[in-house]
C-alpha positions in Angstrom: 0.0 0.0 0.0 1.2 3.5 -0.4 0.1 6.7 2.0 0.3 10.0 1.1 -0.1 12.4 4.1 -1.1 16.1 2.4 1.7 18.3 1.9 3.6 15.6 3.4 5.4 12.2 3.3 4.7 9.3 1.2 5.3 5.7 2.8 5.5 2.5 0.5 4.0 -0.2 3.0 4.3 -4.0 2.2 2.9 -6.2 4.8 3.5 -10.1 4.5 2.5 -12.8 6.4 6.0 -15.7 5.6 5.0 -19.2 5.3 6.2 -20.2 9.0 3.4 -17.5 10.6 6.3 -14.4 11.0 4.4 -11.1 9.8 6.7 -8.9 8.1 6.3 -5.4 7.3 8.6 -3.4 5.3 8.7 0.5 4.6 10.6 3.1 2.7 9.6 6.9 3.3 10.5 10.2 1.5 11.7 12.0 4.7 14.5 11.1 7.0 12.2 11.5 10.2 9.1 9.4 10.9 6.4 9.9 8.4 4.4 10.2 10.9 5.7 13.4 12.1 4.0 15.4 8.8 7.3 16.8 8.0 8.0 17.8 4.6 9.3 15.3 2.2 13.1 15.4 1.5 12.9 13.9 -2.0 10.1 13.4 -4.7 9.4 9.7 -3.7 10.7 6.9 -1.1 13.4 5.2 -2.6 12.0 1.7 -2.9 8.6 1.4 -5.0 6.4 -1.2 -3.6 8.0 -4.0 -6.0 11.2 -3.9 -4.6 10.2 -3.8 -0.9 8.0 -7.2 -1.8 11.0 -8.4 -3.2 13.0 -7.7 -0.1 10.4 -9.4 2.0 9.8 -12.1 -0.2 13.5 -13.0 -0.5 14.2 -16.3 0.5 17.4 -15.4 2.6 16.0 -12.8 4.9 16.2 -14.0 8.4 14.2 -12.6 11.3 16.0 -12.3 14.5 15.4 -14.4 17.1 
């Protein structure tokens, strides 16, 4: 999912629930703070799209600590 907050950030969300149970939610913002904060984007977009971040997730090699 992607949210836009008005004259603010943009987060690219992917949430994903792993074969084992693990939930795994990954996110790239367009501001160096917490999105949530409102502040003003510090580039045009997050640098990840939502296809990369699901291929991040997806990726058979990432490990979840513990």
């Amino acid at each position: 999912m992607t949210l836009t907050i008005e004259d603010g950030p943009t987060v690219n969300r992917v949430n994903v629930t792993k074969p084992d149970g693990a939930g795994v939610i990954v996110e790239a913002q367009n501001t160096a703070r917490e999105a949530k904060l409102s502040d003003a984007p510090d580039m045009p977009s997050p640098p990840l799209s939502l296809g990369p971040l699901a291929e991040v997730v997806l990726d058979p090699g990432l490990t979840l600590y513990p």
